[in-house]
Backbone as CSV, one residue per row, in Angstrom:
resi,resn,N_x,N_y,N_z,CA_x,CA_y,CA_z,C_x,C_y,C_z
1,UNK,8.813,14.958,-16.816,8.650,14.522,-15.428,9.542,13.303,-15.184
2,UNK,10.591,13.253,-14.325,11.445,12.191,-13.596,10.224,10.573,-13.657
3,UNK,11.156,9.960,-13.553,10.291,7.962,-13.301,9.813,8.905,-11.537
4,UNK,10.647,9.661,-10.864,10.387,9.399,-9.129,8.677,10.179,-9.114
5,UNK,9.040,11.434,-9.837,7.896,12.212,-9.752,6.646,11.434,-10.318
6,UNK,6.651,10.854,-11.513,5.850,10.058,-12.392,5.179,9.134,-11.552
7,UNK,5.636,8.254,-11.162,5.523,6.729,-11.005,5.509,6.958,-9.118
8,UNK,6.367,7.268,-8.595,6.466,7.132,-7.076,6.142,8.370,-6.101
9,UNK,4.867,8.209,-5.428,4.021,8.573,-4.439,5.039,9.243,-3.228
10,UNK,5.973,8.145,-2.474,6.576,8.476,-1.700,8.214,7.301,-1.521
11,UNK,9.539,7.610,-0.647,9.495,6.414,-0.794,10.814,6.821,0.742
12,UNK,11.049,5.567,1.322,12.002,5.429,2.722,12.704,4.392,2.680
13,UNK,13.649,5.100,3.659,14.701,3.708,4.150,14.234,3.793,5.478
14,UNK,13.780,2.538,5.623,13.497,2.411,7.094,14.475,0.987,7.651
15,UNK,16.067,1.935,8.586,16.916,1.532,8.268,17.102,1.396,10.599
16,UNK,16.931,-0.482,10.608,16.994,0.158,12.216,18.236,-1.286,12.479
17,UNK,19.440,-1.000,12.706,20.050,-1.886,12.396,20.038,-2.718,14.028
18,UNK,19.848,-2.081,15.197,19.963,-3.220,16.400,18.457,-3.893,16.191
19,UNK,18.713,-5.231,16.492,18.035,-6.475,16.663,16.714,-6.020,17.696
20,UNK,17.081,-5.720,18.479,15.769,-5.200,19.338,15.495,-4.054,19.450
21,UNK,15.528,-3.381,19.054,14.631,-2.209,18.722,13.757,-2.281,17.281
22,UNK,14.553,-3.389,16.493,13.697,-3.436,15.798,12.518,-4.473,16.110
23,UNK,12.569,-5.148,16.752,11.915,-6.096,17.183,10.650,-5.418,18.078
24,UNK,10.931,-4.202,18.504,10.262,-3.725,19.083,9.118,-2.814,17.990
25,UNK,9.408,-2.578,17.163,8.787,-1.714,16.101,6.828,-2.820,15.868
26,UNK,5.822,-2.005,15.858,5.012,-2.273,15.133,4.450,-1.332,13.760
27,UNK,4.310,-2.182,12.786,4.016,-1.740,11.767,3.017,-1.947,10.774
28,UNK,1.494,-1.427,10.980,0.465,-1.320,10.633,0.443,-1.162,9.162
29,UNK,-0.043,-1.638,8.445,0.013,-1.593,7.219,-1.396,-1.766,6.840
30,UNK,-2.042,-0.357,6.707,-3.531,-0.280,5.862,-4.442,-0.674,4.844
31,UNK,-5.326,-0.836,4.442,-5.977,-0.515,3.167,-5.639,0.342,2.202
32,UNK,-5.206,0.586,1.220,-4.616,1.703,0.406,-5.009,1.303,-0.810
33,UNK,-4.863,2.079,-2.121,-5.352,2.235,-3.400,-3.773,2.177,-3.654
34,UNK,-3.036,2.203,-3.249,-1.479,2.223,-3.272,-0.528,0.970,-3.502
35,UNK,0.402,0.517,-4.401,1.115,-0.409,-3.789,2.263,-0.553,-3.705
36,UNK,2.678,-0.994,-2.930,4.313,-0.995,-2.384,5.281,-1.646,-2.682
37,UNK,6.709,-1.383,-3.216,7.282,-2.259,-3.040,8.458,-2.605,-1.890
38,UNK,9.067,-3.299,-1.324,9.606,-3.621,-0.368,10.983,-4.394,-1.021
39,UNK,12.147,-3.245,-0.838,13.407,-4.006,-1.012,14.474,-4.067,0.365
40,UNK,14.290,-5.685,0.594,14.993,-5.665,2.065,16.711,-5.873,2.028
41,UNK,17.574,-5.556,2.839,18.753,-5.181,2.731,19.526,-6.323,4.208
42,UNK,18.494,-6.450,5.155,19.061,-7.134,6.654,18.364,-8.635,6.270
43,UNK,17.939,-8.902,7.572,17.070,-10.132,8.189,15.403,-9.710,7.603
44,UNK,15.166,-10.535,6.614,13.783,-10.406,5.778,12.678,-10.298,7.202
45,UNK,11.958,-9.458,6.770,10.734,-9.086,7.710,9.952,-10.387,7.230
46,UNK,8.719,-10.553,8.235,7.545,-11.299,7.855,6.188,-10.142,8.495
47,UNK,5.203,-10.779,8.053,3.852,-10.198,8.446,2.548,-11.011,8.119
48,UNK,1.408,-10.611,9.166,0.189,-11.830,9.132,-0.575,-10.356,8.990
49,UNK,-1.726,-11.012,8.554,-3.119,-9.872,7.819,-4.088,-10.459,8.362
50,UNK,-4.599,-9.436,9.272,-5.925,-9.992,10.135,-7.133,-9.349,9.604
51,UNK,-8.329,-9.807,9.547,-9.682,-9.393,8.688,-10.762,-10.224,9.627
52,UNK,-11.397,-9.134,9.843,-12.772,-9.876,10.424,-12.406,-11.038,11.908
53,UNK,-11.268,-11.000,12.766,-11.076,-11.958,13.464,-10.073,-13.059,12.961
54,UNK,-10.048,-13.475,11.512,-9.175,-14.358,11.056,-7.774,-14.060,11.073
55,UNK,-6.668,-14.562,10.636,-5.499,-14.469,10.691,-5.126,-15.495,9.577
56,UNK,-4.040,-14.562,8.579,-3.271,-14.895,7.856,-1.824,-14.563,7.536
57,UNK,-1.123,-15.661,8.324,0.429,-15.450,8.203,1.254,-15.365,6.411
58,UNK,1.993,-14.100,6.927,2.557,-13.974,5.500,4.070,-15.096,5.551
59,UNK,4.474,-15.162,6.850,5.984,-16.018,6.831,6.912,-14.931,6.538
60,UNK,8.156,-15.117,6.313,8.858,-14.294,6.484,9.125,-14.142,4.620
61,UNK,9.622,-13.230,3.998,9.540,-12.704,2.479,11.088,-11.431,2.013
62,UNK,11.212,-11.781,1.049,12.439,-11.218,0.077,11.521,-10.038,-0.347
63,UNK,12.245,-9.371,-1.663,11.819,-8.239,-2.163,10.663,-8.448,-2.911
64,UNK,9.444,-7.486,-2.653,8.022,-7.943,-3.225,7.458,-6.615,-3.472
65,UNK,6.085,-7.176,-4.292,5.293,-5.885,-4.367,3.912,-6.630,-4.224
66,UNK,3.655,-5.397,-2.782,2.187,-5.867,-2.502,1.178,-4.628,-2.156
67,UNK,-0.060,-4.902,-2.123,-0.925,-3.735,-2.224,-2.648,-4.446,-0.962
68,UNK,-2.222,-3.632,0.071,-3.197,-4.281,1.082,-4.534,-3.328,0.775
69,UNK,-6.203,-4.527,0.530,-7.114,-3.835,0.235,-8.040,-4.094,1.121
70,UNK,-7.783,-4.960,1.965,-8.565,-5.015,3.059,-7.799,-5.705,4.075
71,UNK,-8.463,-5.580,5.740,-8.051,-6.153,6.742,-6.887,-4.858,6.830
72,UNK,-6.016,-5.505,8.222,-4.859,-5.060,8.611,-3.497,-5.660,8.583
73,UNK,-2.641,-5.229,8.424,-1.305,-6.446,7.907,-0.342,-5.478,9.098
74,UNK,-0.211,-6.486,9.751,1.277,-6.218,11.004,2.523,-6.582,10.362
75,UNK,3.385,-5.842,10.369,5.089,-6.129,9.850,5.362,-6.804,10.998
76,UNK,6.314,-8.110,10.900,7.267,-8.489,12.338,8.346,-8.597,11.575
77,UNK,9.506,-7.265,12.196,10.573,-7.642,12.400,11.495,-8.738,13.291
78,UNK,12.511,-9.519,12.640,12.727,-10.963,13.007,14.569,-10.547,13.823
79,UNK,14.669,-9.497,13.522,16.060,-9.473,13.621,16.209,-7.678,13.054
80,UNK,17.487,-7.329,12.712,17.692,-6.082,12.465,16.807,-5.678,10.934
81,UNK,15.997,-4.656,10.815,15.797,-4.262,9.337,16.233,-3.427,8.792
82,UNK,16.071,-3.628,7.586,16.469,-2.510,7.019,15.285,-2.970,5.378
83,UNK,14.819,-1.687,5.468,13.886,-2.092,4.107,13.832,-0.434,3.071
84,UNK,14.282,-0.481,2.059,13.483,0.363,1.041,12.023,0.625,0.661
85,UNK,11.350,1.169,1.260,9.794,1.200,0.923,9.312,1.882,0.038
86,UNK,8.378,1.959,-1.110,8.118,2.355,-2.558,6.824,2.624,-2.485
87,UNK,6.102,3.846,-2.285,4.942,4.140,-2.566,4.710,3.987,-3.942
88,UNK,3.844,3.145,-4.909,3.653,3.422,-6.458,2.083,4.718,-5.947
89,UNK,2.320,5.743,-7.279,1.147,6.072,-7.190,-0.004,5.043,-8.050
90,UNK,-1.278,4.739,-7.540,-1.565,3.849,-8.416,-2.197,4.143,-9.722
91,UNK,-2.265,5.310,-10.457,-2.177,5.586,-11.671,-1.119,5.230,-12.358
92,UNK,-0.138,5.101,-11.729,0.801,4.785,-12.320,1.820,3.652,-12.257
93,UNK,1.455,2.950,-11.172,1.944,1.504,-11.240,1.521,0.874,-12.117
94,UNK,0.531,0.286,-12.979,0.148,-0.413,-13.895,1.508,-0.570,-15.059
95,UNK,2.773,0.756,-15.045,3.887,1.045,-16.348,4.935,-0.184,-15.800
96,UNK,5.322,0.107,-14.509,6.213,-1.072,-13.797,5.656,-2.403,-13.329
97,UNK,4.170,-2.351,-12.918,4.099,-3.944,-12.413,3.058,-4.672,-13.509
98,UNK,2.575,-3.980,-14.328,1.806,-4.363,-15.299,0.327,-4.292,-15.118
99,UNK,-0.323,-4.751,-16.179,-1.983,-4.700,-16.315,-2.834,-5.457,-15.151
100,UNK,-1.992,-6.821,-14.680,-2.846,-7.449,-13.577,-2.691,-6.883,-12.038
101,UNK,-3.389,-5.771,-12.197,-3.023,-5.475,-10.850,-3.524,-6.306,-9.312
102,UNK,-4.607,-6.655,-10.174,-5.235,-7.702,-9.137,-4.006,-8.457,-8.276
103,UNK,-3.653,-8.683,-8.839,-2.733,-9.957,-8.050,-1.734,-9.547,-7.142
104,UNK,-1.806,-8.381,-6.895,-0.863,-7.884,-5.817,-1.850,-7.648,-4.440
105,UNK,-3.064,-8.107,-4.990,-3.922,-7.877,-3.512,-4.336,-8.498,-2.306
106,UNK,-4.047,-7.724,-1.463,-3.575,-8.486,-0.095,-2.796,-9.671,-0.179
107,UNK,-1.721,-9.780,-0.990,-0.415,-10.790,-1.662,0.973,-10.197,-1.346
108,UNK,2.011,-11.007,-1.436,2.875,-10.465,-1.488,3.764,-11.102,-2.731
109,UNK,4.261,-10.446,-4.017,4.394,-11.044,-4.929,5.787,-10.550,-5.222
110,UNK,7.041,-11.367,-5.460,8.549,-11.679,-5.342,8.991,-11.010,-6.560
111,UNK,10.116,-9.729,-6.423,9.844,-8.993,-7.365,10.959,-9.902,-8.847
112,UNK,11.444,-11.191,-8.494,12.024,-12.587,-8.878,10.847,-12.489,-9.929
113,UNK,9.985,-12.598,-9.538,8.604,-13.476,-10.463,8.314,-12.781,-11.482
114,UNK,7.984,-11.265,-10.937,8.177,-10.161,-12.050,8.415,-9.564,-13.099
115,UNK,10.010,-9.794,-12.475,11.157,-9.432,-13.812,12.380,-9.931,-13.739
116,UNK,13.494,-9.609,-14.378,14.761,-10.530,-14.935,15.105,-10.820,-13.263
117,UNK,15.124,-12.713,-12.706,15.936,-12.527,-11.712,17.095,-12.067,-11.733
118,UNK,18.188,-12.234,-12.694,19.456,-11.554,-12.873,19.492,-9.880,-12.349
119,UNK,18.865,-9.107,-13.073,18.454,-7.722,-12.560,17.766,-7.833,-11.194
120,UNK,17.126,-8.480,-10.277,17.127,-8.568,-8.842,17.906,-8.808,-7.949
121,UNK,18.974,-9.518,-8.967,20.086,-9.780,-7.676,21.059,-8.759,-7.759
122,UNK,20.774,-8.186,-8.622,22.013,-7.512,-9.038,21.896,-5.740,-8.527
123,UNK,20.071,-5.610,-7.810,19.587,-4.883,-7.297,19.806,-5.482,-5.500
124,UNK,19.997,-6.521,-5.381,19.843,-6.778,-3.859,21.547,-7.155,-3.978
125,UNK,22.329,-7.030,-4.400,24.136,-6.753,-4.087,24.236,-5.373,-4.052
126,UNK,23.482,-4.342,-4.576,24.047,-2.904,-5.057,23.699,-2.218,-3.361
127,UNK,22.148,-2.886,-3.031,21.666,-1.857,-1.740,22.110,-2.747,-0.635
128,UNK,22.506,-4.307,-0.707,23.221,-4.312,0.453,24.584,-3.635,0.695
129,UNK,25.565,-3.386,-0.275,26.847,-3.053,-0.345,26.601,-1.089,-0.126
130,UNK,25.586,-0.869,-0.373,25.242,0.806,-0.334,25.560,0.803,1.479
131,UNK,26.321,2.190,1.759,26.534,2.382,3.105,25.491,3.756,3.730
132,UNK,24.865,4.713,2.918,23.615,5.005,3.299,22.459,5.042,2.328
133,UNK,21.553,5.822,3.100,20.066,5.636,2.471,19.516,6.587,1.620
134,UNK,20.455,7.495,1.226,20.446,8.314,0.222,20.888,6.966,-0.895
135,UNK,21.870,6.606,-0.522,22.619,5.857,-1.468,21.588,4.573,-2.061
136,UNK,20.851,3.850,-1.392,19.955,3.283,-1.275,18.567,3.525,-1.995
137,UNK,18.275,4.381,-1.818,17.160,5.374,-2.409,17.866,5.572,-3.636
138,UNK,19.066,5.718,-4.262,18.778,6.401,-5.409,18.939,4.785,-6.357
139,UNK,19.717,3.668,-5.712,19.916,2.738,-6.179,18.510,1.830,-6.758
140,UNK,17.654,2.034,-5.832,16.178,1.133,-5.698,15.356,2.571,-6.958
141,UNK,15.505,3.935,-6.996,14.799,4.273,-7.932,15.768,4.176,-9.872
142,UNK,16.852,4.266,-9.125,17.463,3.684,-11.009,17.039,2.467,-11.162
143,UNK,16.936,1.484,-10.360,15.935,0.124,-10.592,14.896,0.337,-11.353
144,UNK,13.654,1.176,-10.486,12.602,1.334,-11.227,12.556,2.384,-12.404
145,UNK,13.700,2.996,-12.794,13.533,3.684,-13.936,14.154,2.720,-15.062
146,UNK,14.767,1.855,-14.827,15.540,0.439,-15.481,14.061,0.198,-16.266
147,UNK,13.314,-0.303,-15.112,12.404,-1.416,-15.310,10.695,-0.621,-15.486
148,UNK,10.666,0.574,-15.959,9.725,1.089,-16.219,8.998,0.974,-17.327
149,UNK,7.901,0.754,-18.034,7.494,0.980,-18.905,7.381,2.230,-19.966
150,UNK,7.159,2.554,-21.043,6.957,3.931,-21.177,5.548,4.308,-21.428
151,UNK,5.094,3.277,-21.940,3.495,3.749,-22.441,2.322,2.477,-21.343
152,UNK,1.864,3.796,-21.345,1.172,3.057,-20.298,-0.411,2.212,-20.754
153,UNK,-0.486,0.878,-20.137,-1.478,0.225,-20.511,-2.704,0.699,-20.773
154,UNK,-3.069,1.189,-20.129,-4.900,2.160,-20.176,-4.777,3.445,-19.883
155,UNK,-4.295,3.944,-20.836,-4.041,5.801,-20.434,-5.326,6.090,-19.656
156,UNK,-6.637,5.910,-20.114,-8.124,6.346,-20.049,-8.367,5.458,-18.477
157,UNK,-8.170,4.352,-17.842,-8.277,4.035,-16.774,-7.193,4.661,-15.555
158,UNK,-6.019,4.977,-16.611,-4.933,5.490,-15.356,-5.545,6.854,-15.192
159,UNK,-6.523,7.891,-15.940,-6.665,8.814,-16.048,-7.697,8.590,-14.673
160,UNK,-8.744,7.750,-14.753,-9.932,7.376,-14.108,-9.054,7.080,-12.519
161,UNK,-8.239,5.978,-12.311,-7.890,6.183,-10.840,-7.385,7.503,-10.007
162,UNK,-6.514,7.849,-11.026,-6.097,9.265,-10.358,-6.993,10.168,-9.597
163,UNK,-8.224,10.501,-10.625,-9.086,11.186,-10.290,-10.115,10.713,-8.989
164,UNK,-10.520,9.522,-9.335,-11.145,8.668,-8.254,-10.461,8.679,-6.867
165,UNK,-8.922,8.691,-6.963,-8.253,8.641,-5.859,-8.202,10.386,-4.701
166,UNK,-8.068,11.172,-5.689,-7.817,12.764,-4.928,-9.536,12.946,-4.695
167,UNK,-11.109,12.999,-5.570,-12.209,12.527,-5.489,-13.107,11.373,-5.253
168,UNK,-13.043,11.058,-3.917,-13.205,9.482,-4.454,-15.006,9.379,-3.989
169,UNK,-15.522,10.818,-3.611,-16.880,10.652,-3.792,-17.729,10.667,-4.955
170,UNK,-16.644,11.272,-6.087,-16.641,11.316,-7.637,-17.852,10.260,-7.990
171,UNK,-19.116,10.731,-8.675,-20.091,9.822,-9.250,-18.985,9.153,-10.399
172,UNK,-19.242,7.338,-10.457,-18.523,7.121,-11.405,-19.336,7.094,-12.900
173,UNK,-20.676,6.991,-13.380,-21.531,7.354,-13.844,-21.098,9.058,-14.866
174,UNK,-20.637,10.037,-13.867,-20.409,11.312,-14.439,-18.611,11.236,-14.821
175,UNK,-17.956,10.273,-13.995,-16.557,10.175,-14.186,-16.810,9.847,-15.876
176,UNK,-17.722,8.614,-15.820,-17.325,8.292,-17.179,-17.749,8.965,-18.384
177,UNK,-18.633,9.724,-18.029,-19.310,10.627,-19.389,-18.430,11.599,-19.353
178,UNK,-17.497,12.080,-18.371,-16.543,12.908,-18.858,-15.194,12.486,-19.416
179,UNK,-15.217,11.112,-19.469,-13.895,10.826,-20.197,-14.928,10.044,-21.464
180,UNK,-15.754,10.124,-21.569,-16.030,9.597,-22.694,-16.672,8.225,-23.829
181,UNK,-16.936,8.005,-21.893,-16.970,6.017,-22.343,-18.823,6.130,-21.423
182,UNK,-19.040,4.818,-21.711,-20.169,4.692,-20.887,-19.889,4.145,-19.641
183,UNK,-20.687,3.903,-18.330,-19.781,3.567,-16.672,-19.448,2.092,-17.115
184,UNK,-20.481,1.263,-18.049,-20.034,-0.334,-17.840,-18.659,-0.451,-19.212
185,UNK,-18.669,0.213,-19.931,-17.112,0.328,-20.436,-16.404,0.777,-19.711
186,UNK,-15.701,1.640,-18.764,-15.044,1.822,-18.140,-15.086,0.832,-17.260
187,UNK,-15.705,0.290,-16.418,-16.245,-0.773,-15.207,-15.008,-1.990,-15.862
188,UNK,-15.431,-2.110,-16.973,-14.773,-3.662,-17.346,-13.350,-3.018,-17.668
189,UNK,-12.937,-1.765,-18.303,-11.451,-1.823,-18.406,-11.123,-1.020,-17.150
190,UNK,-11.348,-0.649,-16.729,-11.193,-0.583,-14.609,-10.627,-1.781,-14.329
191,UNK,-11.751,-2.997,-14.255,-11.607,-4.148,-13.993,-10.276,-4.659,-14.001
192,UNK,-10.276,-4.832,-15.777,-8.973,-5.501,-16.151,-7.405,-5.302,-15.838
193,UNK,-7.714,-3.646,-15.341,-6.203,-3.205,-15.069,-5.735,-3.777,-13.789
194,UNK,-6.729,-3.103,-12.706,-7.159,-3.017,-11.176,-7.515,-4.492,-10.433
195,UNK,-8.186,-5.459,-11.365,-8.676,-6.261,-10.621,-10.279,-5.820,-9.643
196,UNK,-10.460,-4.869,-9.767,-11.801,-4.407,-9.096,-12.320,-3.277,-9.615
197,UNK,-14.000,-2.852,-9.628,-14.412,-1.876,-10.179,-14.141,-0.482,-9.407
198,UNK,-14.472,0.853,-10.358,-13.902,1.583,-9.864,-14.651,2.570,-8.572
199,UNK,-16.248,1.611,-8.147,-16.445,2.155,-7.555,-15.708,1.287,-6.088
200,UNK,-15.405,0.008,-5.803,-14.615,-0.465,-5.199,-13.404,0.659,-4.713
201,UNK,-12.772,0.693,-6.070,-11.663,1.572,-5.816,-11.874,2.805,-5.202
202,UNK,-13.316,3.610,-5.402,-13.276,4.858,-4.497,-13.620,4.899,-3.033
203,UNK,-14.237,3.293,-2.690,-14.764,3.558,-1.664,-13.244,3.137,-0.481
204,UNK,-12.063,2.572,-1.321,-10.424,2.648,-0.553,-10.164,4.167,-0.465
205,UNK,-10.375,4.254,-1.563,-9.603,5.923,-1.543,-10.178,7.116,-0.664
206,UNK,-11.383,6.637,-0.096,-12.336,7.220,0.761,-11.806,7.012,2.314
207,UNK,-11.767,5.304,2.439,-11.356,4.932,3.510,-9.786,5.617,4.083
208,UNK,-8.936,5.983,2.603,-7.495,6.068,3.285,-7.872,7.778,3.651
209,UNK,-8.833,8.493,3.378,-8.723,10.045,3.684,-9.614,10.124,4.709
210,UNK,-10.563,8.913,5.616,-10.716,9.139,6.990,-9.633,8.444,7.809
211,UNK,-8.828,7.333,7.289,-7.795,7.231,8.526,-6.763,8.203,8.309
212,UNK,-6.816,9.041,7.390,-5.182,10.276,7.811,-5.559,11.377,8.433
213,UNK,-7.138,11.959,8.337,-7.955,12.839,8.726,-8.111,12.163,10.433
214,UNK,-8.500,11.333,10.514,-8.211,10.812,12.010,-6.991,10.628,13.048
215,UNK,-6.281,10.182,12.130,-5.007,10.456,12.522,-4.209,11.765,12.884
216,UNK,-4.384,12.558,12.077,-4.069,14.204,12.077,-5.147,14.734,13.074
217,UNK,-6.043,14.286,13.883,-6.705,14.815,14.954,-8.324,14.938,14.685
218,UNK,-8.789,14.739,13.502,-10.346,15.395,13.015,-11.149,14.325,14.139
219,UNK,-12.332,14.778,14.705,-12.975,14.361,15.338,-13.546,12.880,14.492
220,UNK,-14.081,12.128,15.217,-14.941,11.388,14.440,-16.552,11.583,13.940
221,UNK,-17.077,12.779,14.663,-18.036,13.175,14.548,-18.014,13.973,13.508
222,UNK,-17.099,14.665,13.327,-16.751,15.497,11.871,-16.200,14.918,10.516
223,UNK,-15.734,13.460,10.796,-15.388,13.134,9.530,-16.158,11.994,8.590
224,UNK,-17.321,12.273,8.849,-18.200,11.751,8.081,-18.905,12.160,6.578
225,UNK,-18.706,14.080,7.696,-19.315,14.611,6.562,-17.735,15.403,5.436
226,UNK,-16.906,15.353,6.590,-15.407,16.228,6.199,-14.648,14.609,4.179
227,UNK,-15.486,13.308,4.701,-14.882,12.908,3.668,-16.431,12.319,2.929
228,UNK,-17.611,12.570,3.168,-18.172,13.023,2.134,-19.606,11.090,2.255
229,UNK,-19.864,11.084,3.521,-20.664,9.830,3.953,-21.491,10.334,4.298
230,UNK,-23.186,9.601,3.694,-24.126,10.652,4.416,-24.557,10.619,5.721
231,UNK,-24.228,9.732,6.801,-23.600,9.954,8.295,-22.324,9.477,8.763
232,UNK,-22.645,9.206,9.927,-21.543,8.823,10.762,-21.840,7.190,11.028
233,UNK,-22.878,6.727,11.125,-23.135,5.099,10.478,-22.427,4.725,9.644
234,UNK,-23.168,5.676,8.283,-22.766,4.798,7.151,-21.039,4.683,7.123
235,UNK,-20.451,5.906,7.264,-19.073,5.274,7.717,-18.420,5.003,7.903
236,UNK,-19.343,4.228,9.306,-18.465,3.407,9.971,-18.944,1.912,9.541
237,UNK,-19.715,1.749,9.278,-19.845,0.497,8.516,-19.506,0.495,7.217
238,UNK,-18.957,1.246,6.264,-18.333,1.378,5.166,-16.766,0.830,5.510
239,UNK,-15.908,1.524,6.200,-14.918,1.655,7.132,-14.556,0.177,7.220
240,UNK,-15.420,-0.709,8.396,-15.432,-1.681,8.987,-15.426,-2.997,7.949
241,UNK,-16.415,-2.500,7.032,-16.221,-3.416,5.884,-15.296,-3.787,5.027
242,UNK,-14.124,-3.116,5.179,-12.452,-2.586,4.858,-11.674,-3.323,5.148
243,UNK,-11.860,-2.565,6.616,-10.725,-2.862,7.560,-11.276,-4.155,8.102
244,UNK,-12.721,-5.136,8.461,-12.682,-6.148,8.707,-13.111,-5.925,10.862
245,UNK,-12.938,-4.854,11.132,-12.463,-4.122,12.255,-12.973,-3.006,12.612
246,UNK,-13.219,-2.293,13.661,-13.645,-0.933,13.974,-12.635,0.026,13.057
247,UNK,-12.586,0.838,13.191,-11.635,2.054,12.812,-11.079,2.454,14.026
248,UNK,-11.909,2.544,15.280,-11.410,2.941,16.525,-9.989,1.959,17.144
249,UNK,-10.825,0.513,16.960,-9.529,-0.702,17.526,-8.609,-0.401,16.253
250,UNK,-8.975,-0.300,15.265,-7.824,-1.016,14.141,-6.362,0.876,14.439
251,UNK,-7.140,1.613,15.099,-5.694,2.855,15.110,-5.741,2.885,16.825
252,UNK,-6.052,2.048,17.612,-5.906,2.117,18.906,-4.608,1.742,19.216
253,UNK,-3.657,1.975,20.636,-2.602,1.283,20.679,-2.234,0.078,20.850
254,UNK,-1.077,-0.631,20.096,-1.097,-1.899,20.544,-1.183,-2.205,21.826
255,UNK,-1.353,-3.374,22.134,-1.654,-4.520,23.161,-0.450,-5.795,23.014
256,UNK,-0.497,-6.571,23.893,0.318,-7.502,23.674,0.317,-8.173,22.559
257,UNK,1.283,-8.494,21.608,0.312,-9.397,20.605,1.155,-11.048,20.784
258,UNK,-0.157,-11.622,20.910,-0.362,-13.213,21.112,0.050,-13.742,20.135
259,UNK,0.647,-13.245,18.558,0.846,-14.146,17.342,2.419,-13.965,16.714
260,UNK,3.058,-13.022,17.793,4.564,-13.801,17.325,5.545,-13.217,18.768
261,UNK,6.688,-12.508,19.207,7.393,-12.756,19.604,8.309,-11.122,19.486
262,UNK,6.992,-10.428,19.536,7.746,-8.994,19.452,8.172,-8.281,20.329
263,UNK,7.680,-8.290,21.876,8.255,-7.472,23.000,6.631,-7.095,23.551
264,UNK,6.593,-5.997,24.361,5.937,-5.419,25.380,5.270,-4.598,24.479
265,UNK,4.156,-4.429,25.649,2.914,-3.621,24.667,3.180,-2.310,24.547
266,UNK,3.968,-1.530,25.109,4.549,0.106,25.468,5.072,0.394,23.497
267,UNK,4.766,-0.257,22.898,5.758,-0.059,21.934,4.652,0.896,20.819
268,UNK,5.567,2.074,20.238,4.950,2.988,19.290,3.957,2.539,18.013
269,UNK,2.760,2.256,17.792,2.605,1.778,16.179,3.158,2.917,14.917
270,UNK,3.855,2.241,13.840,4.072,3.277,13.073,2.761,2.895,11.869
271,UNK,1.838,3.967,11.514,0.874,3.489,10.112,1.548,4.121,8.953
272,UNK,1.382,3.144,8.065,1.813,3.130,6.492,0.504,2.782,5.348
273,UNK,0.373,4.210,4.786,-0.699,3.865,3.836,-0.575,4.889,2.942
């Protein structure tokens, strides 16, 4: 199996080179079991992460890898973008960003800090000088096949997210008697990889298959039971506890937004999760 197939979920050039149109772009950035990396090529994006009413500005940021687990995170484009975007699957990010996964949460962490700055710059000369996004794309995945691991930290936990992620109503109790461990051994090397237990982790992986199921049209009355909640309460207060937010406001259309300098409310949201 390829590092792309292995290791990467999905991945884009999201390549908008006039100044205002990109400026015009909103870009929702979810809750996900997923994490991303972001290699920028123009005028560095910034983004603030709103939860529960609060607000937290990210400032504007270089090439990173971050993984949003709660609240909502708005991209503001500042000027023209252009960004490489990196779905990791998260079974398999743990080979490239390592065992602490924690620390990529709701963070944005400089992929400088990571690994060899020499090999970052030498990744941010190759995709600015690249003239398309094929070209781009293949440059940012020989990166991560550079910088891959081969053996992976917790075969037996990467085994456990996977599954948790495509099942994420999965008893973790029966998860673990079928791989072999008891739930509070698994719980703690869950922990250690992930930064959170793995029933944490199913109840994201839950959340990201009612916002794509919503998104793709499923009623809300039907997707309670369509992703496996024993009503339509529970949730939405499962949901809310997430996102910080309704589910209804947090995929409604934008509105003006009061916290930076993006344009008119007519403008498309794009969601990324």
């Amino acid at each position: 199996m390829s590092v792309q197939e292995d290791l990467v979920d999905a991945v884009a050039d999201v390549d908008v080179p006039d100044a205002e149109t990109a400026r015009r772009f909103v870009v929702k950035v979810l809750p996900s079991t997923t994490p991303f990396l972001l290699v920028q090529y123009r005028v560095p994006i910034g983004s603030y992460r709103e939860f529960d009413g609060a607000y937290h500005n990210h400032g504007q940021y270089g090439h990173v890898a971050t993984n949003v687990r709660s609240g909502v995170v708005t991209v503001r484009p500042f000027g023209p973008m252009g960004v490489v975007v990196v779905r990791l699957r998260p079974e398999a990010a743990p080979r490239f960003l390592g065992s602490g996964m924690g620390a990529f949460a709701n963070a944005k962490v400089g992929l400088g800090d990571m690994l060899k700055r020499s090999s970052v710059s030498v990744l941010e000369e190759k995709v600015a000088g690249a003239g398309t996004s094929v070209e781009r794309i293949a440059i940012v995945t020989d990166f991560l096949r550079a910088n891959v691991r081969e053996r992976d930290p917790d075969p037996l936990v990467s085994c456990a997210a996977k599954r948790l992620r495509y099942s994420p109503v999965l008893r973790i109790r029966l998860l673990a008697a079928d791989l072999g461990v008891s739930e509070r051994h698994l719980s703690r090397r869950f922990h250690v990889i992930f930064g959170i237990s793995p029933k944490e982790f199913a109840r994201i992986a839950r959340l990201e298959k009612v916002l794509a199921a919503r998104t793709a049209g499923l009623a809300w009355a039907n997707l309670s039971y369509a992703c496996g909640f024993a009503d339509q309460a529970h949730m939405i207060n499962d949901t809310h506890a997430i996102l910080g937010a309704s589910p209804e406001r947090v995929l409604a259309p934008p509105v003006t937004d009061q916290r930076n300098d993006m344009g008119a409310s007519d403008r498309t949201p794009l969601f990324m999760w």
